[in-house]
N, C-alpha and C positions, 0 to 999 in steps of 0.2 A: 451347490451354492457358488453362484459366482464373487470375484475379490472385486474389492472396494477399492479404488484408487483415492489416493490423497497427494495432490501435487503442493509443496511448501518453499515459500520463501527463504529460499537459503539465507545462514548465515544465523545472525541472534536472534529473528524472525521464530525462524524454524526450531529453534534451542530454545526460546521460551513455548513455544505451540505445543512442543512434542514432550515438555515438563506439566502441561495443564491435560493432553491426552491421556499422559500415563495416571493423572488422577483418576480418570475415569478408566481403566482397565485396558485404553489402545494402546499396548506398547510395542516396540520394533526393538529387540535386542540388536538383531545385525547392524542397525544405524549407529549403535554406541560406541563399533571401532572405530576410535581416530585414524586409522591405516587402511580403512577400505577404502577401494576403488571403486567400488560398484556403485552404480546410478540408479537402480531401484533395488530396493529393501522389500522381504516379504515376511509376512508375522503369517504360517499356514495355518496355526490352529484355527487364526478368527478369520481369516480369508480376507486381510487386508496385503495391499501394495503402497510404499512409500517410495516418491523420488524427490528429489532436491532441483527448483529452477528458478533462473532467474527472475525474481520478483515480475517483473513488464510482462513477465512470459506467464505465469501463474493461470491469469483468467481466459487468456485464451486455449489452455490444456484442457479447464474448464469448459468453457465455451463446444468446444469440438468434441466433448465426450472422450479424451484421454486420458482426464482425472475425474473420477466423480465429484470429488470436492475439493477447494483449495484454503489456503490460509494465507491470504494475505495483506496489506494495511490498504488504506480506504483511499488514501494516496491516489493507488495505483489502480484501483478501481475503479477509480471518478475519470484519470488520465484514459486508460483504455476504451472503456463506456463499450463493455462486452454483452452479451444477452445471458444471462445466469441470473441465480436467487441468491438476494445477501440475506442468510438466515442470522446470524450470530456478532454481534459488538463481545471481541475477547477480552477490551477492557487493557491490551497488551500495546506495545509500541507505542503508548500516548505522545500526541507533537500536536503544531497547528501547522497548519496551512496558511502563510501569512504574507505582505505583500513590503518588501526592506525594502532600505538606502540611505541615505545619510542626512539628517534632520533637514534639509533645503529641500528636501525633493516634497514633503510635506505638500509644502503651496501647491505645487505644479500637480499635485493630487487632486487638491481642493478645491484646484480651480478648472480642472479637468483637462487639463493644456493634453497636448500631441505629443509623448514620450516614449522610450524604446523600454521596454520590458525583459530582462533577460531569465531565462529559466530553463528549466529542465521538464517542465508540465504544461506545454502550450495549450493543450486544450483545456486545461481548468485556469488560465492565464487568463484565456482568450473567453471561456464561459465568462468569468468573474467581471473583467473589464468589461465587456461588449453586448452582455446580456443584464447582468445585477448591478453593475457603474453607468452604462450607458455613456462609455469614454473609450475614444478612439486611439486605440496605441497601436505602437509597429512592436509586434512579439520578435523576440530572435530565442532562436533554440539552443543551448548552450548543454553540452553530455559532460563537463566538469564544476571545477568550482564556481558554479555562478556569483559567488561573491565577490571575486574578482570584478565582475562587469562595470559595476558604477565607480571602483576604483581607478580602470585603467580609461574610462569615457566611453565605453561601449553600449551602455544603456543607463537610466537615470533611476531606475529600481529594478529589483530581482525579484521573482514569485518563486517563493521556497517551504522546504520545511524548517521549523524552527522547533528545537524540544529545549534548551535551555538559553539560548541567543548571545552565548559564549564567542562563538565564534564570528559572529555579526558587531558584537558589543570591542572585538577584537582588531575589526578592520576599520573602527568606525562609522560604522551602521547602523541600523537601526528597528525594530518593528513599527511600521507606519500604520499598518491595515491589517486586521485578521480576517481569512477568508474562507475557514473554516476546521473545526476540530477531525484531529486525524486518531483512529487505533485498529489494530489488525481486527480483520472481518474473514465469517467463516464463509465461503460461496460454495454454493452446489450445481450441477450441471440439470439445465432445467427434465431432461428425458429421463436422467438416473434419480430427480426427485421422485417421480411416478412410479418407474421400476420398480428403484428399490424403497419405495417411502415408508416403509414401518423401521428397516435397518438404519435411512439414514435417519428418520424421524427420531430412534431413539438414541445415536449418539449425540444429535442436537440436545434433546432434553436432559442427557447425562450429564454434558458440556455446562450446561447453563446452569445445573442445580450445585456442579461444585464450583462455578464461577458467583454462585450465590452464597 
C-alpha cells in the first residue's frame, strides 16, 4: 500500500486541521513534538505522510502530485487558481474576503473612478474589480501590512482579509465591499483522486460526518 501525502498550512491552519483529523482516527504522533526538526512526519501503520508548507505553496504540492491532499483556506486557492478538486469546506479559519479604506473612499467606489488598490491577492483583486465591478483600477502588490497603504497615500483601498476588522477599525478604515466568504478547504490532487479513490473517498466522508 502506498502513503498518502497530505501537505498543510503551517501554523494555526495546520493545528486546527490536524485536531479535526485526529477525530477521525488520522493521527501523526511525531508532528506533536514541539522540538522536532523534521519536515515530514509519517504515521506507518496507516501509510500516511505529513509535511508543513507555506500556505501559497500548499496547492501547487497538490497540483504536481507531491501531496495527495492539501488543507488549505480558500484564500489561497482562488489566489493560486491551481488544477485540483476542492472536495471539503472544514468550516475552520472563517474571515471574508473584503475590499477596506477609510469611509471617502466609498464614493470613488460607487462611482467607479480610477484608483489604486493595494493587497496581497492581485488576482482575486483584479478578478473582483475587472470582471464582477467592471471598474478599472491600478493593482499594486504589497507582501506586508497592506493596511498601511491608504494611510501613507499609496493606494485609496486594500483587498484583504478581514475576520474581526480590529485592526482596520484601528487605523481608521474600514469594510466598504465584501467580496467573498473565506474557510479552510480540503483539495486533492486530481491523478491521486482516481488512484487512490476508495482511500481518499473515505477520509472525505469520515471528515465530513464528524464535521456534521
Amino acid at each position: 500500500m502506498r502513503y498518502i501525502t497530505f501537505a498543510l498550512a503551517k501554523g494555526r491552519l495546520a493545528r486546527q486541521a490536524m485536531g479535526l483529523l485526529k477525530k477521525v482516527g488520522i493521527t501523526c504522533p511525531e508532528m506533536e513534538d514541539p522540538n522536532t526538526r523534521k519536515l515530514i512526519f509519517t504515521n506507518e501503520e496507516l501509510k500516511l505522510k505529513f509535511f508543513l508548507a507555506k500556505a501559497s505553496d500548499v496547492p501547487t504540492y497538490v497540483e504536481y502530485g507531491a501531496a495527495d491532499i492539501g488543507i488549505v483556506g480558500r484564500d489561497t486557492i482562488l489566489e493560486e487558481r491551481r488544477n485540483l478538486y476542492e472536495v471539503l469546506d472544514l468550516g475552520i479559519g472563517k474571515c471574508r474576503m473584503c475590499v477596506a479604506g477609510p469611509a471617502e473612499a466609498a464614493e470613488l467606489l460607487r462611482h467607479q473612478q480610477l484608483i489604486r488598490v493595494a493587497t496581497k491577492y492581485p488576482v482575486i483583486a483584479k478578478d473582483y474589480f475587472y470582471n464582477r465591478k467592471h471598474q478599472t483600477v491600478e493593482i499594486i502588490k504589497l507582501n506586508g501590512s497592506v493596511e498601511l497603504a491608504p494611510i501613507v497615500g499609496l493606494s485609496e483601498v486594500i483587498v484583504d482579509i478581514v475576520e474581526t476588522g480590529t485592526t482596520l477599525k484601528e487605523n481608521g478604515l474600514q469594510v466598504l465591499e465584501e467580496i467573498c466568504d473565506l474557510s479552510a478547504k480540503v483539495v486533492v490532487n486530481q491523478v491521486s483522486m482516481k488512484m487512490e479513490n476508495q482511500r481518499i473517498t473515505q477520509m472525505i466522508q469520515d471528515l465530513r460526518g464528524a464535521l456534521a
